[in-house]
Each structure stands twice: as structure tokens, then as C-alpha cells.
C-alpha positions in Angstrom: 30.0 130.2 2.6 27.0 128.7 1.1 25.4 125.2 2.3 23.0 123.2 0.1 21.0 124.8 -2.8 23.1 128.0 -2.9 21.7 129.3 0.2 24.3 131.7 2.4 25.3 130.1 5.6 27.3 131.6 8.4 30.0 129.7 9.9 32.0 130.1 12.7 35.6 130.2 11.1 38.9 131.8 10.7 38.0 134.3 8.1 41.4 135.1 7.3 42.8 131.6 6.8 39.9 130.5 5.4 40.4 128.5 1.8 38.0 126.9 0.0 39.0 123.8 -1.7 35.9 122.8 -3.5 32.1 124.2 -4.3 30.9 122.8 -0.8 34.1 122.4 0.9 36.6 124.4 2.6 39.1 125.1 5.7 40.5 127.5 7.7 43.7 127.0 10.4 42.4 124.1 11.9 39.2 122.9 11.1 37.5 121.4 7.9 34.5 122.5 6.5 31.6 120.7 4.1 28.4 122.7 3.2 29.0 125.3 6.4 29.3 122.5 9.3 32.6 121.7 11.2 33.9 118.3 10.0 35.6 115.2 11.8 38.3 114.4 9.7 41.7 113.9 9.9 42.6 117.8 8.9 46.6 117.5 9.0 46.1 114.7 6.0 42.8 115.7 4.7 42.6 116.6 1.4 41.3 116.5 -2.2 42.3 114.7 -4.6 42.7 115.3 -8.7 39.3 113.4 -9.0 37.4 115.4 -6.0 37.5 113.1 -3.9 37.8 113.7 0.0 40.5 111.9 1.8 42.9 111.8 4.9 45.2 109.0 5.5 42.5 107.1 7.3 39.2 107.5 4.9 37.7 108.0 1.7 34.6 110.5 2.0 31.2 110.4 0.8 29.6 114.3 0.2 26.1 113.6 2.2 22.7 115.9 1.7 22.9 115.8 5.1 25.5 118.2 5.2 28.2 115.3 6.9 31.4 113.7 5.0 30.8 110.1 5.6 33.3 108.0 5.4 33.7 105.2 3.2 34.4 102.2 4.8 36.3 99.6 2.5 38.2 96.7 4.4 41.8 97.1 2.9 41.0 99.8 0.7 44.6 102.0 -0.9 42.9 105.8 -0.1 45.3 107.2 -2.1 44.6 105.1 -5.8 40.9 105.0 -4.9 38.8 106.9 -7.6 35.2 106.8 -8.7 34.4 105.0 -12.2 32.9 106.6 -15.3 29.8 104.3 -16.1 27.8 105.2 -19.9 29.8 108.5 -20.3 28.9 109.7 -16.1 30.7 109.3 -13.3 29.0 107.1 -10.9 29.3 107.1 -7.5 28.4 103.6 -6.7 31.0 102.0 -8.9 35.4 102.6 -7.5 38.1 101.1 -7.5 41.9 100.9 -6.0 45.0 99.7 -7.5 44.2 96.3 -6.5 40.6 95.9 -6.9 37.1 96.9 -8.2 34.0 97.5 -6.0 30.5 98.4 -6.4 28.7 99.6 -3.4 32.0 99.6 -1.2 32.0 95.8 -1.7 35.1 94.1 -3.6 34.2 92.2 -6.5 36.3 88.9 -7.6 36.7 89.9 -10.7 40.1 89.8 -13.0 41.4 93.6 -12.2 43.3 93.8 -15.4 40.5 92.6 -17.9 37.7 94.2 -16.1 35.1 96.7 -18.2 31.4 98.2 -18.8 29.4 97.1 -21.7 26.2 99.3 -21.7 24.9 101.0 -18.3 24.0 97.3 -17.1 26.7 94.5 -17.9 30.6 93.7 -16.7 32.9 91.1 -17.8 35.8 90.2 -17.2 38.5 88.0 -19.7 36.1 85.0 -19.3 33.0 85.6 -17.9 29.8 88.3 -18.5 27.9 89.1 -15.1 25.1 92.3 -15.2 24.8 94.0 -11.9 22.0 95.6 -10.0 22.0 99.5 -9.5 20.6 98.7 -5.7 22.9 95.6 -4.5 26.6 95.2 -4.4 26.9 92.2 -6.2 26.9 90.9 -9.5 24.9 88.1 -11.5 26.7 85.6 -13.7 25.4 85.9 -16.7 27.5 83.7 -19.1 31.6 82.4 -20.2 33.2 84.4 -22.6 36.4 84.4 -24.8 36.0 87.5 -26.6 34.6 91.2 -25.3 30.5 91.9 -25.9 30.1 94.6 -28.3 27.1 97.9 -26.8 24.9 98.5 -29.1 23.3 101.1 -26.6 23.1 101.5 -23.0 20.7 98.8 -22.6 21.7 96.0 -25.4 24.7 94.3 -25.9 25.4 91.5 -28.5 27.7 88.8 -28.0 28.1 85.6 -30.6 25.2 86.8 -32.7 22.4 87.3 -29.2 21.7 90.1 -27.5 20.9 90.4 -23.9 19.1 93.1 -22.2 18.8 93.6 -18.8 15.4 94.6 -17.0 15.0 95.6 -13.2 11.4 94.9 -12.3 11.3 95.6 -9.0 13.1 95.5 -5.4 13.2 92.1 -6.0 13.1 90.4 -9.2 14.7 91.5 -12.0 15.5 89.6 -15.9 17.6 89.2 -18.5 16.7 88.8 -21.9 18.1 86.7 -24.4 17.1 87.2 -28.2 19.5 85.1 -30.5 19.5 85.7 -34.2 21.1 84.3 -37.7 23.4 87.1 -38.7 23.0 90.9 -38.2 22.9 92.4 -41.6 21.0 95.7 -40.3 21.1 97.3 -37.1 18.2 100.8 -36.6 18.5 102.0 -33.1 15.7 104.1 -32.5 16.0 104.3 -28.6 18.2 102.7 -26.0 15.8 99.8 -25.0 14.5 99.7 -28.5 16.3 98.5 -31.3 16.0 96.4 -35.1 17.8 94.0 -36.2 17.1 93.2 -39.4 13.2 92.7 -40.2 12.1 92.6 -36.3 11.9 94.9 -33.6 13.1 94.0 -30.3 11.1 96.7 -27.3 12.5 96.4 -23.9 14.1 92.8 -24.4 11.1 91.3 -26.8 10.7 90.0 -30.0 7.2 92.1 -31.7 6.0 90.4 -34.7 3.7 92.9 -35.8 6.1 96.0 -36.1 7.2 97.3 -39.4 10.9 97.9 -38.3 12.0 99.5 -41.6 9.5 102.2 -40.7 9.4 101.9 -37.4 9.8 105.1 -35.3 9.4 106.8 -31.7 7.0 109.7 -32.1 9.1 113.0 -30.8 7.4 116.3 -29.6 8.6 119.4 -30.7 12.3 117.7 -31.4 12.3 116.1 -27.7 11.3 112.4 -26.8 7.9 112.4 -25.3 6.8 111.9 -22.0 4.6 109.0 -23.0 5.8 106.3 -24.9 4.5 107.0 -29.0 5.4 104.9 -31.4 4.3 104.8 -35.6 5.1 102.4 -38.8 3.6 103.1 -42.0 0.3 100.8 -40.7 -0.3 102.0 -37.3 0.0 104.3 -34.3 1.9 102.2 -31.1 1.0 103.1 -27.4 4.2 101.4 -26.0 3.0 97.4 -28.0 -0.5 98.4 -28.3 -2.0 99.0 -31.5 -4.2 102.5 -31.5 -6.8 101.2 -34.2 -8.3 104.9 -34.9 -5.0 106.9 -35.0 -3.6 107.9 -38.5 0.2 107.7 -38.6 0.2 110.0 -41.3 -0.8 112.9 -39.4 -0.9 111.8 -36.0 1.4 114.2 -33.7 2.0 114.8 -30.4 0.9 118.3 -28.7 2.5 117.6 -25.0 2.7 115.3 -22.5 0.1 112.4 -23.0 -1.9 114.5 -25.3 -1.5 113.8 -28.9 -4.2 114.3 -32.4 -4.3 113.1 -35.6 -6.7 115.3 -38.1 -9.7 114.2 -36.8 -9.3 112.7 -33.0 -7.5 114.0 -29.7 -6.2 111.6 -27.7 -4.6 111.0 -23.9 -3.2 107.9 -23.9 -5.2 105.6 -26.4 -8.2 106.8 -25.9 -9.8 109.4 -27.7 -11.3 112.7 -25.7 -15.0 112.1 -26.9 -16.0 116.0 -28.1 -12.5 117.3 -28.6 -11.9 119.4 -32.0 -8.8 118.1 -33.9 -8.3 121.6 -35.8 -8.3 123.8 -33.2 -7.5 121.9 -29.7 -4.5 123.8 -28.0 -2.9 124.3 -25.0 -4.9 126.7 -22.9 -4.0 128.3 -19.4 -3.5 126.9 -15.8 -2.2 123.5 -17.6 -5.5 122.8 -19.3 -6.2 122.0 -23.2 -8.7 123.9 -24.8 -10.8 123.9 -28.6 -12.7 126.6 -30.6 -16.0 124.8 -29.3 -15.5 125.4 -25.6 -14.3 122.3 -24.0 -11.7 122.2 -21.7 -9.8 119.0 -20.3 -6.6 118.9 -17.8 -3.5 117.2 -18.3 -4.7 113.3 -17.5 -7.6 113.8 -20.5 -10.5 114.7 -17.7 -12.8 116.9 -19.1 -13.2 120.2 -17.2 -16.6 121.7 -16.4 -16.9 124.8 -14.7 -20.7 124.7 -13.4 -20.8 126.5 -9.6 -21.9 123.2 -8.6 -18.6 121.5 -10.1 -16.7 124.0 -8.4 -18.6 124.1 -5.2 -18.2 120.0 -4.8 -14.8 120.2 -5.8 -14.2 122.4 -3.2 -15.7 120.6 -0.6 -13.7 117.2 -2.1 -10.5 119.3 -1.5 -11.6 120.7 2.4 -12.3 116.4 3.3 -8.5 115.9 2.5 -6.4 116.7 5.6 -2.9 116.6 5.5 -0.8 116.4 9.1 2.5 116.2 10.2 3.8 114.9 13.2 6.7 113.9 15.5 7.8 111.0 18.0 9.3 113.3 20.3 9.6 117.0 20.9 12.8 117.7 22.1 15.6 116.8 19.8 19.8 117.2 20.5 21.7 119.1 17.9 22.9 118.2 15.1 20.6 114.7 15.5 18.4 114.0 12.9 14.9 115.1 13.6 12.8 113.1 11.8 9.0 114.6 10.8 5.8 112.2 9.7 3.8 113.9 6.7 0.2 111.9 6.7 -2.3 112.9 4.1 -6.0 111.2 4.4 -8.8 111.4 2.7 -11.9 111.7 4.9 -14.8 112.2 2.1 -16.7 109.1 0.7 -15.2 109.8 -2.6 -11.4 108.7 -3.9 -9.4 111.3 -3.9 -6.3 111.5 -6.4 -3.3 114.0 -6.1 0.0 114.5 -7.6 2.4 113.7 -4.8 5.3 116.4 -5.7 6.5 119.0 -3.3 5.4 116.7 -0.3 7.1 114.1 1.6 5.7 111.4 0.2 8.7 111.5 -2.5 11.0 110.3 0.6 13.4 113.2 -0.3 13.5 117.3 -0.4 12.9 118.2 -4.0 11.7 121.4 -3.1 10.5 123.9 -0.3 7.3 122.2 0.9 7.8 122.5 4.6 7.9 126.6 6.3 10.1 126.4 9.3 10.5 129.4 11.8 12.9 130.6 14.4 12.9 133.3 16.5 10.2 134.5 14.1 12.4 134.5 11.1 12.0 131.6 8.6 14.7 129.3 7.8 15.9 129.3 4.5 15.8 126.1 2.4 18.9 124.3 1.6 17.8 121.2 -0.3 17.3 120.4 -3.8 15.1 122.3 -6.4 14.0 119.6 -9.1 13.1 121.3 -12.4 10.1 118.8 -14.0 8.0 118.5 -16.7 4.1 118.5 -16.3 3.3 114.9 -14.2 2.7 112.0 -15.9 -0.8 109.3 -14.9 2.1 107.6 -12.7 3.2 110.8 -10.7 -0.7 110.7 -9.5 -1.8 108.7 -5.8 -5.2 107.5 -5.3 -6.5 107.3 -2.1 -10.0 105.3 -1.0 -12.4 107.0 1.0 -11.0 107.1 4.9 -7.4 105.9 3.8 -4.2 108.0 4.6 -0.8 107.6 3.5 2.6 108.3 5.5 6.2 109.1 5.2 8.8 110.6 7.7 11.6 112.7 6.2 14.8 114.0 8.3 14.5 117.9 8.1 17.9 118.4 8.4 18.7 117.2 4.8 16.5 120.5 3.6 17.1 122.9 6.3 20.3 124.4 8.5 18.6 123.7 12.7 21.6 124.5 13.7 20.6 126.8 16.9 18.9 125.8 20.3 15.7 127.1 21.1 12.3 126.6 19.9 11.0 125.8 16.4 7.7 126.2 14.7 6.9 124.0 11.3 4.2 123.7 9.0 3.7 121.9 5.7 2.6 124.2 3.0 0.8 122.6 0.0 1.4 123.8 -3.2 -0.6 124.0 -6.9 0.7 121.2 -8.0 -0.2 119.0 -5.4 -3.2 120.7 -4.3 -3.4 119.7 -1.2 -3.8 121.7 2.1 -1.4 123.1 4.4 -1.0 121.3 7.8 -1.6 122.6 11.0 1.5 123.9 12.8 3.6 122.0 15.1 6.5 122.9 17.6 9.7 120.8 18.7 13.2 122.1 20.3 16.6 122.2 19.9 18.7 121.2 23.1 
């Protein structure tokens, strides 16, 4: 059987009553089975259902990274009408319901179950009222009365009695809706879920902007996909998100990748122009770096490269002053308990130090193989995600002061089968795109 990321796992079952009964779950005479680990379930009644969903006559299950069926706990929940919603076109875990209510985050909602529906990825409403809800809390906002259903314009707008509202999540905390009323909708261009214009004026992310040409208005594509960076051109001007880019040519401005973009006589990252850069011939060179006919180089946030020995030699040394550790509360943990790793990364120079924190813990979640774990001399293979990216963005970048560190813990059993007692020896191996070192190596055990 495989568990996780397509990784084989041995289990201990009945190989000749063995069935499997879905990608990650199966059974064999008397036991039930999720990602190679024994399950406690109900197995006479467990089952799945026509939606694949896990069920016995006393839960509704939850598929966990952690390699557990959890259940679902739902005061007065029917098991067997419970099913998971289909939200903008995906089915979405977060959002069920049963023959008697809806819920969202296992909570019921006090809502009227025969008039309740989505408009847009953000708003529900009922025969009389409009709430949005939050994609972190199981609750929703009242957001007006009603008598008639709101009509999606996209996943983000909806329009009801000539407004639209728009919903924006700022934060943990605070979040907005948007209200933008108008006369009478005689044209509608979408040109991206959270932008849209009606009639002569552009609404970006839930604003009114004035100075857009809407019947021109456009999002700047490269090669056929969106961009990674937020272009935008009308007949007048070149857009960075609102902001007018004054020496950009929206006749021939293009984008080449990433945050890189030209026009015929600049190169630019972002809005500002790479001082030196030759329009004609700049390129994408090797090792994620942009090149021109002239010899300059720059990486992938606009920085030119130079390679003088001493650039090297003091990046090099910049690189040896950034330690990264990891660490444990305890070393002995029980099986099949979660044992729980600290990754710290500090920056000991007197220089700041940035890095792209992929492949590392700091993304609170296994997104790839960053962590080499060993058994009985033998490495243990990864079972956790692979994430497939693009190039990072400015944002995907962390900046640490001179003498600061930065910390997260991360449960190694949601990217790697310890499922044998003994001893085990881990360290954190850093990668290309993060550039950081590996860790020195660290032992715990399995009771």
C-alpha cells in the first residue's frame, strides 16, 4: 500500500482479504486502513460513501496529513445524508450539510435549509437575508435583507439592486466589505475576478479608480498566463497594481517573467527601472538570473549581480554567519505521538540577511523533503506533499536584522512514516532555493 506522496508503505495486514476502497484507504478481515496505519473506526459499519466520504454509524471522517481519520464531530449530525458542498465549481471541505441543516466548519448555521445558496466564492443568502462568511471562522456576517437572489458576476463580485459588494479578508482579524452602488449597468468587462467595469469606471479589489481607461483597460498576461505580479495597461499608461508607471510605454511594454517586464527602451522589476539594463537584448540567462548583450546580470528581485572574487568571497562569508538549528523539548517520544521539531534560523553577521523561506519549516507545513531522517542507517522516505511553484515572488523573501532568528516547530509525522522503536537521527538539509545551511544533526527515540 502506499501512504502520503506515493511513497510504498508496508503494513501489517491480511494480504489475502485485503480490499482497497479508495486511493488512501483500504481493509482487510477486520481492520481498516488510511494511508498504511490501522484505524479506530467502527469497521462492521464503516464505509464509503457515493461522495467519498468515510463513515460508520457513529462518525463522519476527516482524511488527516497526519495519516489519522478524524472524526467529525457534529452535535445531531444524520451520518448517512451528510455530504461535502461544491463552493465556485470545487468541492470544499469546510462547507456540508445533512438533510436538516447546513454547516460550515462543523458548526450549524440558522439559515433557511430550503432557500440556502453560494453567490461567488464569498457570499450566502438565504430567501431574505445576504451574509458573506469567513474562510477561517464558522460563522457568518449579515450583510443585508433581501427579496430577490444576488446575481455573481465573478468569484469575488456580486450585484444586487444595482451595487455590488465585494468581500476583502485583510487579515486574522479584520476583514471588509465593499459597497459600490451605481445608476444602471449598461456594460459589464470582467477582466479578472477582483477586477471588473462597469460602464466608464473600473472597480480594483472593491474600489472605485478614476483615472483608469476602462474601455481599454487590461491585465498584462505573460506568455498567455496571468502574471505573477500584478500588470495592468490602458491606452495612457502602464499600472503596477493603482500606480501609475510614468516611463513605461503601453504600446510595447511586455512582460518577460515573474516581476521582470521591458518596454523598447527600459527593463523593469516592479516599477522601477534596472538602471544599465539593454531593452533589445535582456533575456533570461542561467541559474534564474537575467542577462543583456552588454554583460550585466541581475537575479530574480531586479539586484544586480556582480561577480568580483571579493563579491563572492563576502557573500560567502554572509552565508557561513547564518546558522540554521533545530531542536526538540524532549528526546524520548511514545509511538505514534506527534513529535514535534523547532527549526530556528539566525543571522549572526552585522549585515541583514534575506532568504526565500521554501523547503524549510518556516512555511508551518511539509511542502517538500527539507528534513533527512535515518533509521537503522537507512533513510526514511518522505511522505508529505511536493508543491510544484513558480520562481518566488518579493513576498516569498524574510529579512532578518543582524543577531535576529526566527522559529517554527513542525510535527514530523505529517512528512515521514516513525513508525518503529529505536533510535532516530535528523538533520535539516537546506536547499538552492533557500540557500541556507544544513543544521547540525540531532537524535531522539521511539519508545
Amino acid at each position: 500500500m502506499y501512504g502520503g506522496n506515493l511513497v510504498p508503505t508496508k503494513i501489517n495486514a491480511d494480504r489475502k482479504s485485503f480490499v482497497v476502497l479508495s486511493q488512501y484507504i483500504g481493509k482487510d478481515k477486520e481492520s481498516i486502513y488510511y494511508m498504511g496505519r490501522l484505524q479506530n473506526v467502527d469497521y462492521p459499519t464503516f464505509r464509503i460513501d457515493q461522495n467519498g466520504i468515510p463513515k460508520d454509524k457513529n462518525y463522519v471522517y476527516k482524511e488527516m496529513f497526519s495519516k489519522v481519520l478524524e472524526p467529525i464531530k457534529i452535535e445531531g449530525v444524520d451520518i448517512e445524508s451528510f455530504q461535502h458542498l461544491t463552493v465556485g465549481g470545487v468541492t470544499d471541505s469546510r462547507w456540508s450539510k445533512d438533510k436538516n441543516w447546513y454547516y460550515l466548519y462543523q458548526a450549524r448555521l440558522n439559515t433557511d435549509y430550503e432557500t440556502t445558496e453560494f453567490a461567488g466564492n464569498d457570499f450566502v443568502y438565504d430567501k431574505a437575508k445576504l451574509f458573506v462568511h469567513f474562510k477561517k471562522y464558522p460563522y457568518l456576517k449579515f450583510v443585508r435583507e433581501i427579496n430577490e437572489p444576488p446575481k455573481s458576476l465573478t468569484k469575488k463580485y456580486i450585484e444586487y439592486k444595482n451595487k455590488l459588494y465585494y468581500f476583502k479578508f485583510i487579515d486574522n482579524k479584520e476583514t471588509e466589505i465593499k459597497e459600490i452602488e451605481y445608476r444602471q449597468m449598461n456594460n459589464l468587462k470582467v477582466i479578472n475576478k477582483h477586477v471588473i467595469a462597469i460602464n466608464d469606471t473600473v472597480v480594483y479589489y472593491g474600489i472605485k479608480i478614476p483615472h483608469f481607461h476602462a474601455a481599454t483597460f487590461e491585465k498584462i498576461k505573460d506568455n498567455e498566463q496571468p502574471a505573477f505580479i500584478r500588470y495592468y495597461k490602458d491606452k495612457n499608461y502602464v499600472y503596477l497594481d493603482t500606480k501609475i508607471i510614468k516611463q513605461a510605454d503601453p504600446k510595447t511594454f511586455v512582460m518577460l517573467g515573474y516581476s521582470i517586464a521591458k518596454d523598447d527602451k527600459h527593463v523593469f522589476y516592479e516599477e522601477n527601472i534596472l538602471e544599465g539594463a539593454d531593452s533589445k537584448s535582456f533575456r533570461k540567462g542561467k541559474n534564474l538570473e537575467w542577462i543583456d548583450d552588454h554583460g550585466n546580470r541581475f537575479d530574480l528581485k531586479g539586484k544586480r549581480i556582480i561577480s568580483t572574487e571579493d563579491e563572492i568571497e563576502s557573500q560567502t562569508k554572509l552565508n557561513n554567519t547564518v546558522q540554521t538549528k533545530i531542536e526538540t523539548n524532549q528526546s524520548h517520544f511514545k509511538i505514534d505521538s506527534g513529535i514535534k521539531i523547532t527549526f530556528t534560523v539566525t543571522n549572526n553577521s552585522n549585515k541583514e540577511y534575506d532568504f526565500c523561506y521554501w523547503q524549510t519549516p518556516l512555511e508551518k507545513s511539509f511542502t517538500s523533503n527539507f528534513f533527512e531522517i535515518t533509521f537503522d542507517d537507512k533513510i526514511i522516505a518522505y511522505s508529505g506533499m511536493m508543491v510544484k511553484r513558480t520562481p518566488p515572488k518579493k513576498t516569498d523573501y524574510l529579512v532578518l536584522k543582524s543577531k535576529q532568528s526566527i522559529s517554527e516547530t513542525i510535527n514530523l509525522i505529517e512528512g515521514y512514516a516513525i513508525d518503529k522503536k529505536g533510535k532516530y537521527k535528523i538533520i535539516f538539509r537546506g536547499s538552492t532555493i533557500n540557500g541556507l545551511q544544513d543544521s547540525d544533526q540531532i537524535e531522539f527515540t521511539i519508545d
